[in-house]
C-alpha positions as CSV (number, residue, x, y, z in Angstrom):
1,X,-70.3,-11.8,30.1
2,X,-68.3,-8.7,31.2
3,X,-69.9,-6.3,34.4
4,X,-71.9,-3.0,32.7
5,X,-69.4,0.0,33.7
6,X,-70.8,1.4,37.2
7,X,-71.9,4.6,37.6
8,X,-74.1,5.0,40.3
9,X,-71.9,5.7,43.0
10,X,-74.1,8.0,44.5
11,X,-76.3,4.8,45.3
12,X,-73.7,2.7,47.0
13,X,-70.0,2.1,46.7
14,X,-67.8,-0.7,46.8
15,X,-66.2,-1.8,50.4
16,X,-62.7,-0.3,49.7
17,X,-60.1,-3.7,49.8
18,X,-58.2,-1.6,52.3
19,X,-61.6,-1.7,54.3
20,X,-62.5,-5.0,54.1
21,X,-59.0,-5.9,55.6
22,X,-59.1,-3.6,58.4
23,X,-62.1,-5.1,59.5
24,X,-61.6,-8.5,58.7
25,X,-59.8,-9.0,61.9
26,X,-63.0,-8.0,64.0
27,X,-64.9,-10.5,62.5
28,X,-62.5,-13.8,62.5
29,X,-60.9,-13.0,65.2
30,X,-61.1,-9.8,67.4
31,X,-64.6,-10.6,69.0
32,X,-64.5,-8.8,72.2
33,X,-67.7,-6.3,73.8
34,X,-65.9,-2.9,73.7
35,X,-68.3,-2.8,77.1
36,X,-66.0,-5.5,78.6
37,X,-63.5,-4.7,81.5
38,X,-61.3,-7.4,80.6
39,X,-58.9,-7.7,77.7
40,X,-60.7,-8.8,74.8
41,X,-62.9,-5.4,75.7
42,X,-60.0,-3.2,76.3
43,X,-58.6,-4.4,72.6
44,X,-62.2,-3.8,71.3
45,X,-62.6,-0.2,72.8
46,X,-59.5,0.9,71.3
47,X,-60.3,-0.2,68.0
48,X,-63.2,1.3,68.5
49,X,-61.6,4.8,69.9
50,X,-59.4,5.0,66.9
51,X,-61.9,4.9,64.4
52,X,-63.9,7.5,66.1
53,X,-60.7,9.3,65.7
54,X,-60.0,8.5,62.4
55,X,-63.8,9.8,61.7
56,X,-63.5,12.8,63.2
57,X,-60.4,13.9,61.5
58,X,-62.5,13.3,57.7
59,X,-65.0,16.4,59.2
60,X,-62.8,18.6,61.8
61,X,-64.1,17.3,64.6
62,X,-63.0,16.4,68.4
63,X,-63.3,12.7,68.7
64,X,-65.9,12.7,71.6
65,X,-67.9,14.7,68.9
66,X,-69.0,11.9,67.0
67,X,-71.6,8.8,67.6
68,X,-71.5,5.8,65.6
69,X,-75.0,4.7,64.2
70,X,-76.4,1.9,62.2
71,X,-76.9,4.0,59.1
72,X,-77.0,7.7,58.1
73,X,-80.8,7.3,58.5
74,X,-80.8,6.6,61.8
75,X,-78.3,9.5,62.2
76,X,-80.5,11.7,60.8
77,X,-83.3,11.0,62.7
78,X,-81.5,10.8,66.0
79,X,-81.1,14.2,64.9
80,X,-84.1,15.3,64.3
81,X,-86.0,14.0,66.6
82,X,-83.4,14.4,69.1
83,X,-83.4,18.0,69.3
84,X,-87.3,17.7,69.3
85,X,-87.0,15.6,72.5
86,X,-84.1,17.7,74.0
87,X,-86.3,20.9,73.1
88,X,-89.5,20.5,73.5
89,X,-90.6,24.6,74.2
90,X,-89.3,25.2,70.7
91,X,-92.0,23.4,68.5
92,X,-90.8,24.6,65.1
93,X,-88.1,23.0,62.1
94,X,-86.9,24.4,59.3
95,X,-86.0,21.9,56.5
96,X,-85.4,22.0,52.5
97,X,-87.6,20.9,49.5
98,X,-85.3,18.9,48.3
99,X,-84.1,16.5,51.8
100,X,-83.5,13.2,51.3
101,X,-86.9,11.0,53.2
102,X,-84.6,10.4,55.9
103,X,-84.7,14.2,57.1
104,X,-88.5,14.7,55.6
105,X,-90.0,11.6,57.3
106,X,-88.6,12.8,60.7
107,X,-89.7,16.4,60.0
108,X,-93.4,15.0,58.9
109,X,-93.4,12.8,61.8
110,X,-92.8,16.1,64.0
111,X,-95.4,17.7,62.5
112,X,-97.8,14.6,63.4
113,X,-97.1,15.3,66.9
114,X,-98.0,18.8,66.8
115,X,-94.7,20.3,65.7
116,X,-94.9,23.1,62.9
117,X,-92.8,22.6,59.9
118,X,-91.3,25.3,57.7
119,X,-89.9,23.7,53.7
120,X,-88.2,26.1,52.0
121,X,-88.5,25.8,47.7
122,X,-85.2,25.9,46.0
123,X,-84.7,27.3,42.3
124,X,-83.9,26.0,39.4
125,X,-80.7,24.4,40.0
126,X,-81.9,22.8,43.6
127,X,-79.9,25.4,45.9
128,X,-81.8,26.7,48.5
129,X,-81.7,30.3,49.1
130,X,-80.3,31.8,52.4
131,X,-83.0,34.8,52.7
132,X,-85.5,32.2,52.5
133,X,-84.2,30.6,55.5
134,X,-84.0,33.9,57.4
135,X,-87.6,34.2,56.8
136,X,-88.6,31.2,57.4
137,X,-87.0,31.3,61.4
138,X,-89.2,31.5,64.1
139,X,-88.5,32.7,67.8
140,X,-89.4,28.9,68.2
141,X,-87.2,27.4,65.7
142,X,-85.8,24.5,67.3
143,X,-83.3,23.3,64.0
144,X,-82.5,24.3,60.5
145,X,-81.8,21.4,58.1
146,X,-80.4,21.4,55.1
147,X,-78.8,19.0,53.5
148,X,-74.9,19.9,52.4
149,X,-75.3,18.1,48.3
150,X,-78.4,16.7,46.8
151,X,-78.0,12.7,46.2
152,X,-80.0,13.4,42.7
153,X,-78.5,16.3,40.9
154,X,-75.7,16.7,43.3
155,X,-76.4,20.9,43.7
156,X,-74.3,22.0,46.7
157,X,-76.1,24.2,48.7
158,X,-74.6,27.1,51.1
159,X,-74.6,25.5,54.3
160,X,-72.4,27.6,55.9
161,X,-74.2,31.3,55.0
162,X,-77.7,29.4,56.3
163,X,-75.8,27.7,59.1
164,X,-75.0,31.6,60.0
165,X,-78.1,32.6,60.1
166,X,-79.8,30.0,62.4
167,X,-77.5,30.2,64.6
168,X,-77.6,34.2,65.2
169,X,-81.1,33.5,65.6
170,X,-80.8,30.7,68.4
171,X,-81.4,28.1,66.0
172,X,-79.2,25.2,66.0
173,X,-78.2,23.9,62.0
174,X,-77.8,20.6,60.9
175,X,-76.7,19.0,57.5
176,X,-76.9,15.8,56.1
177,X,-73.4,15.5,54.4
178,X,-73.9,11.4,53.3
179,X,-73.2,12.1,49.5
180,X,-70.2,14.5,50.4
181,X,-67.5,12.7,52.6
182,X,-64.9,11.6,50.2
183,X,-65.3,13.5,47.6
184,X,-65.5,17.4,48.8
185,X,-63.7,18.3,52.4
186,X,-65.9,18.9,55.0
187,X,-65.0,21.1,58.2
188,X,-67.7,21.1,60.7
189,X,-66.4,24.5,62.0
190,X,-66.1,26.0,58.7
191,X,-69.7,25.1,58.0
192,X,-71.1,26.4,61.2
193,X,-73.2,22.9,61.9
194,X,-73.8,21.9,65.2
195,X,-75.0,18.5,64.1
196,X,-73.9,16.5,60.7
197,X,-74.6,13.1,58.7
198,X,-72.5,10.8,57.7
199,X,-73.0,7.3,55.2
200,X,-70.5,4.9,55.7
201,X,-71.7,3.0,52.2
202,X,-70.8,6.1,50.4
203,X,-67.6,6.4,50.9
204,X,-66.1,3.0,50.3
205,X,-67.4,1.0,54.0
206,X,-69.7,-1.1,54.6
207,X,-73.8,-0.6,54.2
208,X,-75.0,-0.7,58.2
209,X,-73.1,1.8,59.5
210,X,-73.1,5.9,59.3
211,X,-72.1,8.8,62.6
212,X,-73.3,11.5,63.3
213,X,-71.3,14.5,64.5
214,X,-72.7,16.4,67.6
215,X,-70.8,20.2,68.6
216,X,-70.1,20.1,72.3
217,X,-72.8,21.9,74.0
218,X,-75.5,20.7,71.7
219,X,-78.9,19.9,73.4
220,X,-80.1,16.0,72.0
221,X,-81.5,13.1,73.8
222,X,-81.5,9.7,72.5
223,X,-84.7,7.9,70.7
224,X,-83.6,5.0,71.4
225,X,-83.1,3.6,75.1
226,X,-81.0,0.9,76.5
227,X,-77.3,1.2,78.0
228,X,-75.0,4.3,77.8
229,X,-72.9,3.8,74.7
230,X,-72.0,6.3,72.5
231,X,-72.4,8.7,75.1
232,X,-75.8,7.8,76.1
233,X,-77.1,8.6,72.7
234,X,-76.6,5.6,70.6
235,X,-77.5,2.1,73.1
236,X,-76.6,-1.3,71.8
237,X,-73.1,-2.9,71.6
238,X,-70.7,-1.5,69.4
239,X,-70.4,-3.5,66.2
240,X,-66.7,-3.5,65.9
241,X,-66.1,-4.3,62.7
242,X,-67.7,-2.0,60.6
243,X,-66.5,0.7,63.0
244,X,-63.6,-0.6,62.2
245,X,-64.3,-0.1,58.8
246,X,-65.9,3.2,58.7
247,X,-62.9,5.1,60.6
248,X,-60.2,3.2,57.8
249,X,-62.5,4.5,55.0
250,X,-62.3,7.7,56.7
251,X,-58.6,7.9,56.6
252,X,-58.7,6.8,53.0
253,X,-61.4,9.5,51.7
254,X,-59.2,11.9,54.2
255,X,-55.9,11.0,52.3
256,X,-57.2,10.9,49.1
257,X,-58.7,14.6,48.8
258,X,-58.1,17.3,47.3
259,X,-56.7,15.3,44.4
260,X,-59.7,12.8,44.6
261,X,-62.1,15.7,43.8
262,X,-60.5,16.7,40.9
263,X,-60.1,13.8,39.5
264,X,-63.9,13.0,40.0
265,X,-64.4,16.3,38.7
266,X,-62.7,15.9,35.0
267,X,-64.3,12.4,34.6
268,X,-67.6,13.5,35.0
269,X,-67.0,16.5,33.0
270,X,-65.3,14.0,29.9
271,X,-68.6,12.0,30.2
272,X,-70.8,15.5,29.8
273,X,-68.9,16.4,26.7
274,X,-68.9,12.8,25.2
275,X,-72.8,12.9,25.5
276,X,-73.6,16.0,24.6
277,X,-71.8,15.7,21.7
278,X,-73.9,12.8,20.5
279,X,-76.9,13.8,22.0
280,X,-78.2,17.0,20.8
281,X,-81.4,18.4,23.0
282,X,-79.6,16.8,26.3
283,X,-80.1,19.1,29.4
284,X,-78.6,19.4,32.5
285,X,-80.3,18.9,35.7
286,X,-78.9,20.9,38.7
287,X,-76.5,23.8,39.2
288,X,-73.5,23.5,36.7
289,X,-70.7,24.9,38.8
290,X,-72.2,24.7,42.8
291,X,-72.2,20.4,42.6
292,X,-70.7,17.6,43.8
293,X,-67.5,16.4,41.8
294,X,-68.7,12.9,40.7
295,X,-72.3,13.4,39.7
296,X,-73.8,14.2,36.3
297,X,-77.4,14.4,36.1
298,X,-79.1,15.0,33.0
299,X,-82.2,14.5,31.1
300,X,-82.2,12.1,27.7
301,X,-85.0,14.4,24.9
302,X,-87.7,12.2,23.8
303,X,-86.9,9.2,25.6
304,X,-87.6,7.4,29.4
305,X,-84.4,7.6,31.7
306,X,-86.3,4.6,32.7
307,X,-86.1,3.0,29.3
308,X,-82.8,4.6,28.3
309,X,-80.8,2.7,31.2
310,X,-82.7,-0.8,30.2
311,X,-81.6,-0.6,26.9
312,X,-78.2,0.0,27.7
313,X,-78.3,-2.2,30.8
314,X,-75.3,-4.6,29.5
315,X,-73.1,-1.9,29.5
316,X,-74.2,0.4,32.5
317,X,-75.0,0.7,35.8
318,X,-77.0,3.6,36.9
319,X,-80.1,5.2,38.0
320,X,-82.8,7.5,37.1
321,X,-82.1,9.1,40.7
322,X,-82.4,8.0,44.8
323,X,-82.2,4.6,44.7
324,X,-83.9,5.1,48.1
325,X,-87.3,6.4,45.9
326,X,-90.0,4.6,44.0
327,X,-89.3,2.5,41.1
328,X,-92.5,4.2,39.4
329,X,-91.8,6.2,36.5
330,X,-92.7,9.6,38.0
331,X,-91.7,12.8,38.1
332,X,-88.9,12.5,41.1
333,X,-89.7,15.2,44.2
334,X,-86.4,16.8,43.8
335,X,-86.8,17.6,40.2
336,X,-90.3,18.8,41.0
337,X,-88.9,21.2,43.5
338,X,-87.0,22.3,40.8
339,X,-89.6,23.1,38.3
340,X,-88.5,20.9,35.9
341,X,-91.3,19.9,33.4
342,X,-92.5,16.6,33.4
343,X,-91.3,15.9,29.8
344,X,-87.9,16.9,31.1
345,X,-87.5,14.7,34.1
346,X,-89.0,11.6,32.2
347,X,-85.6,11.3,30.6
348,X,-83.8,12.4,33.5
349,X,-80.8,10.0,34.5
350,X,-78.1,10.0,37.3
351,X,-75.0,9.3,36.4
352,X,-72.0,9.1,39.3
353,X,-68.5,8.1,38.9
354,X,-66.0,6.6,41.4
355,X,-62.8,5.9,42.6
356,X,-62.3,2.2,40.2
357,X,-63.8,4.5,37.6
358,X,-61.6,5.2,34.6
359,X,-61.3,7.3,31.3
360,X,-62.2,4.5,29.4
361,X,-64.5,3.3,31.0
362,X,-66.5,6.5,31.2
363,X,-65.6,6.8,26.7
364,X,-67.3,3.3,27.0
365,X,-70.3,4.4,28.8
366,X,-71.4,7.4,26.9
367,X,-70.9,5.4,23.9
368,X,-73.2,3.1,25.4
369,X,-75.7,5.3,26.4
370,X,-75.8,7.3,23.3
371,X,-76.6,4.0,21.2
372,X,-79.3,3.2,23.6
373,X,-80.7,6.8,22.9
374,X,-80.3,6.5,19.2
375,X,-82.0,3.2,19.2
376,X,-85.0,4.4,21.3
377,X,-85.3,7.7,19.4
């Protein structure tokens, strides 16, 4: 039986076969501590120094800038929490409505230990508004956080004008950008963030590994505590190979754009047009022009998303949204945000396209998904 057509790229993504050579190496036979004086170290640090370069280039950044973590989560949290730590007169955090749980758990966590927490709403189409940012900042506002696209409808939100504003009011700004590397350019110094996420799984390397960018200057101290690597922020020994693999799918995403995004861009528009032209009633879910290239998120009338996506499970893969969230059949916290009615997001579905992904296989999918509709109407 043939694979259902992927598209939930926003989940995960294939390991790139230019990625899974470059680290091949590290694992069968490159096996040196990057902490090692000798020369099985020295050959392991500079792998290890030319991915952080190669990383670094994908956002704008200086290569000492960035710090190699074990997942985006954990680079969200280090920044989080890290600021908390680094600044603990300042007992106040800004964050969005619609974070992914690895920016609201820290920020709830905070507010365990005493911390006050600001979440700003966002409108219909998920973007958060800068003026409610501006009066949501507090003399004590430690961080603003705000992710740079949603991993569920894929609005973009305006980093950079909110990234302005906390940081004329002393505030330092950070964005989760795990959902946009590879698709959209990113430029830390055109967005203004002092600190910023990145997903290694989402952009064609391994799952297990992620970086977070850190401006120079920027007051963090590490959660976790062991030895000094990754400049005292990030103990535990480097794991090579999916460094390794990280900074090659960085020079690949890097490469690859701008053309990358408009290509992602036309196939998810193809597949809008292909099902809303068999699917009267179909709504979309998100802002229609501020979003990420590759993600269509819509909502099915009169059906489940839920059930929609098992009856068409031979041909598809996809989602009704995070794959990090419940598998209940709930209204999903984003689209709640939103103010979408709960008949509306009960048919909601995620749909994200990819580099493999092709016309026809996107012609194939909506014709897939449309019969499932039919079928369940």
């Amino acid at each position: 039986m043939n694979a259902p057509i992927y598209l939930d790229w926003n989940a995960t993504t294939p390991v790139a076969p230019e990625v899974a050579a470059a680290m091949r190496p590290w694992i069968e036979e490159h096996f040196g501590n990057p902490s090692s004086s000798h020369v099985f170290g020295q050959r392991a640090r500079r792998a290890v120094a030319t991915a952080r370069g190669q990383v670094a280039a994908l956002v704008g950044a200086a290569d000492e800038e960035i710090v190699f973590t074990g997942s985006a989560t954990e680079a969200n949290n280090l920044a989080l929490l890290g600021v908390a730590r680094a600044l603990p007169e300042k007992r106040h955090f800004v964050v969005s409505a619609v974070e992914h749980p690895a920016v609201m758990q820290p920020a709830l966590h905070l507010r365990q230990l005493g911390w006050a927490v600001t979440i700003v709403g966002v409108d219909g189409t998920g973007r958060v508004d800068p003026a409610a940012v501006a009066a949501a900042l507090r003399p004590d506002t430690a961080l603003v956080s705000v992710m740079h696209a949603n991993n569920e409808v894929g609005t973009l939100q305006p980093v950079t004008a909110i990234a302005a504003l906390a940081r004329a009011h002393g505030s330092l700004m950070h964005t989760d950008a795990a959902q946009s590397a590879g698709k959209l350019a990113l430029d830390v110094a055109a967005l203004g963030v002092d600190l910023l996420t990145l997903a290694g799984h989402k952009f064609q390397a391994p799952k297990g590994i992620g970086a977070l960018y850190v401006r120079r200057g920027t007051p963090i101290a590490p959660i976790l505590f062991g030895a000094d690597q990754e400049h005292g922020l990030r103990p535990g020994t480097d794991n090579v190979p999916h460094i390794v693999a990280l900074g090659e799918a960085a020079r690949l995403a890097r490469e690859a754009l701008p053309q990358a995004t408009t290509r992602l861009a036309a196939l998810r528009d193809a597949l809008h047009r292909r099902l809303e032209a068999g699917v009267p009633g179909l709504r979309l879910n998100g802002h229609p022009g501020q979003r990420l290239p590759n993600t269509l998120h819509v909502s099915f009338p009169g059906v489940s998303g839920r059930d929609l996506l098992a009856a068409a499970a031979d041909e598809v893969a996809a989602s009704v949204g995070s794959a990090c969230h419940s598998e209940a059949d709930a209204v999903s916290g984003v689209l709640a945000a939103m103010g979408v009615d709960a008949a509306r997001a009960r048919g909601a579905v995620r749909l994200s396209v990819g580099r493999s992904t092709g016309e026809e296989q996107v012609a194939a999918a909506a014709e897939a998904l449309i019969r499932a509709w039919r079928a369940l109407s």
